[in-house]
C-alpha positions as CSV (number, residue, x, y, z in Angstrom):
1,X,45.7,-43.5,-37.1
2,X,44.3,-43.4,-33.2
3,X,44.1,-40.2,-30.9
4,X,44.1,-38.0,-34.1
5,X,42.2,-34.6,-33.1
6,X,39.6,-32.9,-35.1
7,X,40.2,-29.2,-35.4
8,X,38.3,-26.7,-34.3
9,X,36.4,-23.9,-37.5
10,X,37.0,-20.3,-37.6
11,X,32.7,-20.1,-37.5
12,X,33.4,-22.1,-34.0
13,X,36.2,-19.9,-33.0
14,X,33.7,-16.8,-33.7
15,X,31.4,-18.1,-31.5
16,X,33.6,-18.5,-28.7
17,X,34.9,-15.0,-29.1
18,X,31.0,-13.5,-28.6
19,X,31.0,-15.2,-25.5
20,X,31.8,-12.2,-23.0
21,X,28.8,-10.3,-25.0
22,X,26.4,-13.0,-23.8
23,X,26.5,-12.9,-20.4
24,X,23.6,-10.3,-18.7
25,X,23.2,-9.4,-15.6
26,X,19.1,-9.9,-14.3
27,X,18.3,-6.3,-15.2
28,X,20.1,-6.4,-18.8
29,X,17.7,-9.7,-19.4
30,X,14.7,-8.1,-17.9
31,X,15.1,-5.3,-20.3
32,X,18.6,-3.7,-20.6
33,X,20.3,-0.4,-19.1
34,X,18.1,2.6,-19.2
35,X,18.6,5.1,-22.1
36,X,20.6,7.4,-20.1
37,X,22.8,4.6,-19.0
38,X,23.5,3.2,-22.8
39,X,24.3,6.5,-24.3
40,X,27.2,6.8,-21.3
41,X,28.6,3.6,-21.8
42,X,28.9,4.8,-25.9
43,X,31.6,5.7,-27.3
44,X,31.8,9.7,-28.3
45,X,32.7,8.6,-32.1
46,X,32.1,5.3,-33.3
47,X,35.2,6.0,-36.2
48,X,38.9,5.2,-36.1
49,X,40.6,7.2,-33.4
50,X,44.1,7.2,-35.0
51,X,45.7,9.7,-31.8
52,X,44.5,7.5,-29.6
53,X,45.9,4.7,-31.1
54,X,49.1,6.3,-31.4
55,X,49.1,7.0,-27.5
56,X,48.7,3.4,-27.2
57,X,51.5,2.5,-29.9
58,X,54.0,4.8,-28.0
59,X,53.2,3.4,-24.8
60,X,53.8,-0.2,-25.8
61,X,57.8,0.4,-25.5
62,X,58.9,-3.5,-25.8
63,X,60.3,-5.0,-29.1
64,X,57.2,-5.4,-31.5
65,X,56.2,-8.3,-33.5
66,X,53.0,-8.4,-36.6
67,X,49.6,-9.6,-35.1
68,X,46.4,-9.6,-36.9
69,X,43.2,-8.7,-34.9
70,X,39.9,-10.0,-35.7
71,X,37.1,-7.3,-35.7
72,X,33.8,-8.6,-34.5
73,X,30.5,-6.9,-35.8
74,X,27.5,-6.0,-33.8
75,X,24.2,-7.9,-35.3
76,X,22.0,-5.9,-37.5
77,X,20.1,-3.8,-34.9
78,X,22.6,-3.6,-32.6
79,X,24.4,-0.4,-32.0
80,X,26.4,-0.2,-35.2
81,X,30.4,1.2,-35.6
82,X,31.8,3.0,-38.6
83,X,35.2,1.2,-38.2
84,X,35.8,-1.0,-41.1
85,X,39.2,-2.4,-41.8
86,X,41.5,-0.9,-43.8
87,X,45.0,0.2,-44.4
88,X,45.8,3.0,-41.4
89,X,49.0,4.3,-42.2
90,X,49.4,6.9,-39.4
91,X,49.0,3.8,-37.0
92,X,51.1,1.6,-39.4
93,X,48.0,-1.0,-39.2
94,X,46.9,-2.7,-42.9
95,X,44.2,-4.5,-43.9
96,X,44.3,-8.0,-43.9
97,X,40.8,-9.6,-44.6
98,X,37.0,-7.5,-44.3
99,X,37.7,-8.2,-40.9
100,X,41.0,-8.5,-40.0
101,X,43.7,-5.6,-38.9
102,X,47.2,-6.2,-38.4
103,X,49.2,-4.2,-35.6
104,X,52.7,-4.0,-34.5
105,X,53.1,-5.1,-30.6
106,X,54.9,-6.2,-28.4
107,X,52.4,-9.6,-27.2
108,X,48.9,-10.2,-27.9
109,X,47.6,-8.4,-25.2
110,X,49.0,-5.0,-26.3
111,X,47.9,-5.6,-29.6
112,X,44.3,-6.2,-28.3
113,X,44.6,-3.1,-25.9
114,X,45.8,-0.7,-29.2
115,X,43.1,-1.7,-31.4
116,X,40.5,-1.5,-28.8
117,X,41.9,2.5,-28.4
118,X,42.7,2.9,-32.2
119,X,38.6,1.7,-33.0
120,X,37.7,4.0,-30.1
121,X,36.2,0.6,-28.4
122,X,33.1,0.8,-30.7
123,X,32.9,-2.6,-31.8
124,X,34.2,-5.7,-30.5
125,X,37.8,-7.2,-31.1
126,X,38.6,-11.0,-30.8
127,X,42.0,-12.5,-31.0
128,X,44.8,-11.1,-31.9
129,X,47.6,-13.6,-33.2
130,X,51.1,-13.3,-34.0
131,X,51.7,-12.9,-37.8
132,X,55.0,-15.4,-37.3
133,X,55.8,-15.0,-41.3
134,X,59.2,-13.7,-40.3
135,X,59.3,-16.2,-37.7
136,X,63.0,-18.3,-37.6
137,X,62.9,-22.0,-38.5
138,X,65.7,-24.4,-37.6
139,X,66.1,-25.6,-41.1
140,X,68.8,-28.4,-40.5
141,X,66.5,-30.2,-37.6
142,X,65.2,-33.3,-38.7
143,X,61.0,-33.9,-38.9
144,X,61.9,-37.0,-36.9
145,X,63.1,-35.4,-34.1
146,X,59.9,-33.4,-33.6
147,X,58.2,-34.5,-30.3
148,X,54.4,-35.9,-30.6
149,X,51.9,-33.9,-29.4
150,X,49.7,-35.2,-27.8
151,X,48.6,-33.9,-24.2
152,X,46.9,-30.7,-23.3
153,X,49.7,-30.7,-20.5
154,X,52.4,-29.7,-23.3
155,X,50.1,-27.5,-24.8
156,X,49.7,-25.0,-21.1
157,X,53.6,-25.7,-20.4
158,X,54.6,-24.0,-23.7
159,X,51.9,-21.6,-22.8
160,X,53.1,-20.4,-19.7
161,X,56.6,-20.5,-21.0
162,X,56.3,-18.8,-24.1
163,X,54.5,-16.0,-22.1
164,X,56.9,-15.7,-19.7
165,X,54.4,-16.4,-16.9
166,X,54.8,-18.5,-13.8
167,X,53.2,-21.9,-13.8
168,X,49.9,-22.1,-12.1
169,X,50.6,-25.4,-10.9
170,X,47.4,-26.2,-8.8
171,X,45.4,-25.3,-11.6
172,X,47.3,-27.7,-14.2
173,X,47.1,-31.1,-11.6
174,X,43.3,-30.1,-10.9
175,X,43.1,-30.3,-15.0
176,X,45.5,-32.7,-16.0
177,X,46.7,-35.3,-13.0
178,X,44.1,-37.9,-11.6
179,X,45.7,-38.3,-8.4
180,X,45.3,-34.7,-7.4
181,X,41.6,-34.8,-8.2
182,X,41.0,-38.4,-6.8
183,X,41.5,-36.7,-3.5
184,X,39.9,-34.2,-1.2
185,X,42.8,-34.4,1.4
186,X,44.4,-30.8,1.3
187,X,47.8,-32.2,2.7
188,X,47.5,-35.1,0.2
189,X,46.6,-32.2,-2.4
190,X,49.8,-29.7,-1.7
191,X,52.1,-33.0,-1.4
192,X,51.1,-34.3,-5.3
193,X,51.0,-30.3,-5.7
194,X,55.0,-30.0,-5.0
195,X,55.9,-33.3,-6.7
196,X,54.2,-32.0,-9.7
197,X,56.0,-28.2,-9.5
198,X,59.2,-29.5,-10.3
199,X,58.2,-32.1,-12.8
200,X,56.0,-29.5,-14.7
201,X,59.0,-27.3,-14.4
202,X,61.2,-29.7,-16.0
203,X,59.4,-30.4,-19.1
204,X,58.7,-27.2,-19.5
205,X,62.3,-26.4,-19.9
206,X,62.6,-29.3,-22.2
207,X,59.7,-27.9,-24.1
208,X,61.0,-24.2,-24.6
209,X,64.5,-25.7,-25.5
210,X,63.4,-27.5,-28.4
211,X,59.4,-26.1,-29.0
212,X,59.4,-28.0,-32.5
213,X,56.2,-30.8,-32.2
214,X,54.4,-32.8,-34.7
215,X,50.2,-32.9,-34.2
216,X,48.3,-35.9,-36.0
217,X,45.0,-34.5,-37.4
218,X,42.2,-35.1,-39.0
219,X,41.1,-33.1,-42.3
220,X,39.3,-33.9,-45.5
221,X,40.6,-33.1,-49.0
222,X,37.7,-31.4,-51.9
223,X,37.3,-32.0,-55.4
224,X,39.8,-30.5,-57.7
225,X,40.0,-26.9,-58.6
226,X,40.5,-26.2,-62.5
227,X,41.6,-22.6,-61.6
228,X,44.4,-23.2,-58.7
229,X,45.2,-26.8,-60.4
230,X,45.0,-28.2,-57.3
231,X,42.9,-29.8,-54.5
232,X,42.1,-28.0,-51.1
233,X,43.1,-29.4,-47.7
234,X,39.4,-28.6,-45.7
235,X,39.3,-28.5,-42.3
236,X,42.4,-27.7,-40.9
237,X,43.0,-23.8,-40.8
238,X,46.5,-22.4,-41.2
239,X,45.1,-18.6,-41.1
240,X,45.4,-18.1,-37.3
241,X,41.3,-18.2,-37.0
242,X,41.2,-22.2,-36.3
243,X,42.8,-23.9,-33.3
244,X,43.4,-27.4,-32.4
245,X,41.9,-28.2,-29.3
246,X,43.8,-31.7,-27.8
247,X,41.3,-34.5,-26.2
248,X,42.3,-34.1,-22.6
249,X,42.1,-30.3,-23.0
250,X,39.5,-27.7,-24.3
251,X,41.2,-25.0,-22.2
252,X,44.5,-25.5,-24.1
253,X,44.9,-25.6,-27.9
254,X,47.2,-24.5,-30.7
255,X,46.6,-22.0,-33.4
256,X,48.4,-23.0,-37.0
257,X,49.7,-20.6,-38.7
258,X,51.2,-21.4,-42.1
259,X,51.7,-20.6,-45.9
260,X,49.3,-21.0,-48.7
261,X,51.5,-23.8,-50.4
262,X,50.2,-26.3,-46.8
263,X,46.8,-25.9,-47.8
264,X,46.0,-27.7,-50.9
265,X,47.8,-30.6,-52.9
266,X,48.6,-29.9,-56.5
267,X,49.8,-32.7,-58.5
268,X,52.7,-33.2,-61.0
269,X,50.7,-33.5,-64.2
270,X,47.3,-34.2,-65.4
271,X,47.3,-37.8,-64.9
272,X,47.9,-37.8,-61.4
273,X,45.4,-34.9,-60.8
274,X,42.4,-37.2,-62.3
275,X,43.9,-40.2,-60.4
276,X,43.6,-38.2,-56.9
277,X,40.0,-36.8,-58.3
278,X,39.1,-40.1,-58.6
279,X,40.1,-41.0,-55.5
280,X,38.2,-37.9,-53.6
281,X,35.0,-39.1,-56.1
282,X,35.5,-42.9,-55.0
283,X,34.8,-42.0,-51.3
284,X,31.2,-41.2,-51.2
285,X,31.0,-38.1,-49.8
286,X,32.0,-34.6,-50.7
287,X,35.6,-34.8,-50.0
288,X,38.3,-37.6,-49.3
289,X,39.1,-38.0,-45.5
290,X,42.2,-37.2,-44.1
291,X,45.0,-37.9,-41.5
292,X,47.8,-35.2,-41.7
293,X,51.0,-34.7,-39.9
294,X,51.4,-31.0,-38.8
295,X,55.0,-29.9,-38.0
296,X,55.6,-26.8,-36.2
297,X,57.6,-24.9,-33.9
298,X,55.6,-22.9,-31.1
299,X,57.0,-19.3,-31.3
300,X,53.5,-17.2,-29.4
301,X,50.4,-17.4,-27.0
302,X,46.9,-15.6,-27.3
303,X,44.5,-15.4,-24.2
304,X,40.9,-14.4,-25.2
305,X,37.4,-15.4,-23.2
306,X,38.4,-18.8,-21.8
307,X,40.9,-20.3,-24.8
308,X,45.0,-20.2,-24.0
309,X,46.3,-20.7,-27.1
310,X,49.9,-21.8,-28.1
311,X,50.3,-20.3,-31.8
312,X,52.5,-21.7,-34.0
313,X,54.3,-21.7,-37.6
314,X,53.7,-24.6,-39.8
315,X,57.0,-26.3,-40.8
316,X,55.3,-29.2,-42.8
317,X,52.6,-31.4,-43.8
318,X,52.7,-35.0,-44.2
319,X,49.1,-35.6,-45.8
320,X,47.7,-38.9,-46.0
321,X,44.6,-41.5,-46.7
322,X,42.4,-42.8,-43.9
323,X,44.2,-45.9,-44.4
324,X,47.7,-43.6,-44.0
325,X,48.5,-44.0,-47.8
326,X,50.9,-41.5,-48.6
327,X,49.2,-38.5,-50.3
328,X,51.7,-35.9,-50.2
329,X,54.7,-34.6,-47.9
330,X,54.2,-30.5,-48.2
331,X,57.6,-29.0,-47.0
């Protein structure tokens, strides 16, 4: 299957979130701040401040939703925190991974603002994601109905709905329309410009009417596990630390997040497991290429360093060959 998009790793993701940290000014390269200047910017504790992160719970007064916040560690020899993650239940924060914290809030943005007060901004926090477990699912809409996605366009309209924000149009015709870029004419410009505003308007409102799309996918499937009884679908994350990044876009992508049951295939029987093993062996390499169907419905956003994310909750997987030969339909 053509114009299938490779997903981008959680290790990738990380090293997009350190990007802020890597920018210096001339005098941080030609040495860094001087000791007087490092020990201000410090925090006063490099522990959990939990009355600071109620301040910032109580101030966040709009109807709250799960997120899970990444914490990023310093390097060894860099200064260190004392913040580990862990079930806080004054703040009503739990543990969710060794580096993960979930928070109640009411968007991503608060969420990263309270963690940043609750750590006491001793270490750095990357994206904070929307749980979506409770999310609601249409349950009677039929997969075929799901639109194809397959423009970074759809991707920043459902962005920019979903976050309630207006739509920056210039920005999305300088990204996404040729026309507008073919041409230096400023009156040509703000002409395309106002065509565009009320076409980007309009399927934006067909977008957040029905925000249930299907993404084709590439991903690979290992080698059977004897423990789980099953086989792993690698290379497409469903944990909220991957995104999928559209080929027209890298400013625009989509983080899954979806149950354990869409990440591996686990066979009726012995006889079909060995077939499939077989199959993953018969391929040459270490695992058995992929194309999947992802089926989701867009519910959040996340903004950190330069990503705008859509996040979404899996519906379904249809998992299939590189030839397309039916796998498994995950539901």
């Amino acid at each position: 299957m053509k114009n299938r998009i490779h997903p981008l790793a959680a290790s990738a993701l990380a090293a997009l979130a350190l990007l802020p940290a890597c920018s210096k000014n001339a005098a941080d390269a030609a040495g860094g701040a001087s000791p007087s200047a490092q020990a201000a910017q410090m925090p006063s504790s490099t522990g959990w401040n939990d009355e600071a992160g109620q301040a910032a719970i109580a101030a966040d007064k709009a109807t709250k939703n799960t997120y899970v916040c990444v914490f990023i560690y310093p390097d060894i020899g860099q200064p260190q925190t004392n913040v580990l993650a862990e079930d806080r239940a004054r703040l009503g924060m739990k543990k969710v991974s060794i580096n993960q914290e979930s928070v109640s809030a009411s968007s991503a943005e608060q969420a990263h603002a309270i963690m940043l007060e609750a750590t006491n901004h001793s270490l750095q926090i990357g994206p904070c994601t929307a749980d979506l477990s409770a999310a609601s699912i249409d349950k009677t809409r039929p997969l075929s109905s799901y639109t194809v996605l397959q423009s970074g366009l759809q991707v920043a309209l459902l962005y920019y709905g979903l976050g309630h924000a207006a739509l920056p149009t210039t920005d999305l015709a300088g990204e996404f329309n040729a026309d507008y870029r073919a041409t230096a004419d400023s009156f040509k410009r703000q002409d395309i410009a106002k065509t565009l505003q009320e076409k980007y308007q309009g399927e934006q409102q067909a977008e957040m009417a029905s925000p249930y799309f299907v993404v084709k996918a590439n991903a690979s499937l290992g080698h059977y596990n004897a423990d789980t009884r099953s086989f792993p679908i690698l290379g497409l994350g469903m944990d909220g630390n991957s995104r999928l990044s559209l080929l027209d876009s890298g400013s625009y992508g989509v983080v899954l997040r979806g149950e354990p049951r869409f990440q591996s295939v686990a066979p009726d029987g012995d006889d079909n497991a060995r077939a499939l093993e077989a199959k993953v062996v018969a391929s040459g390499g270490p695992s058995l290429p992929l194309n999947v169907d992802v089926y989701f419905k867009a519910a959040d956003t996340v903004s950190y360093a330069a990503r705008k994310d859509v996040v979404a909750k899996v519906v379904a997987v249809h998992v299939a060959d590189a030839n397309d030969a039916l796998i498994v339909d995950l539901h």
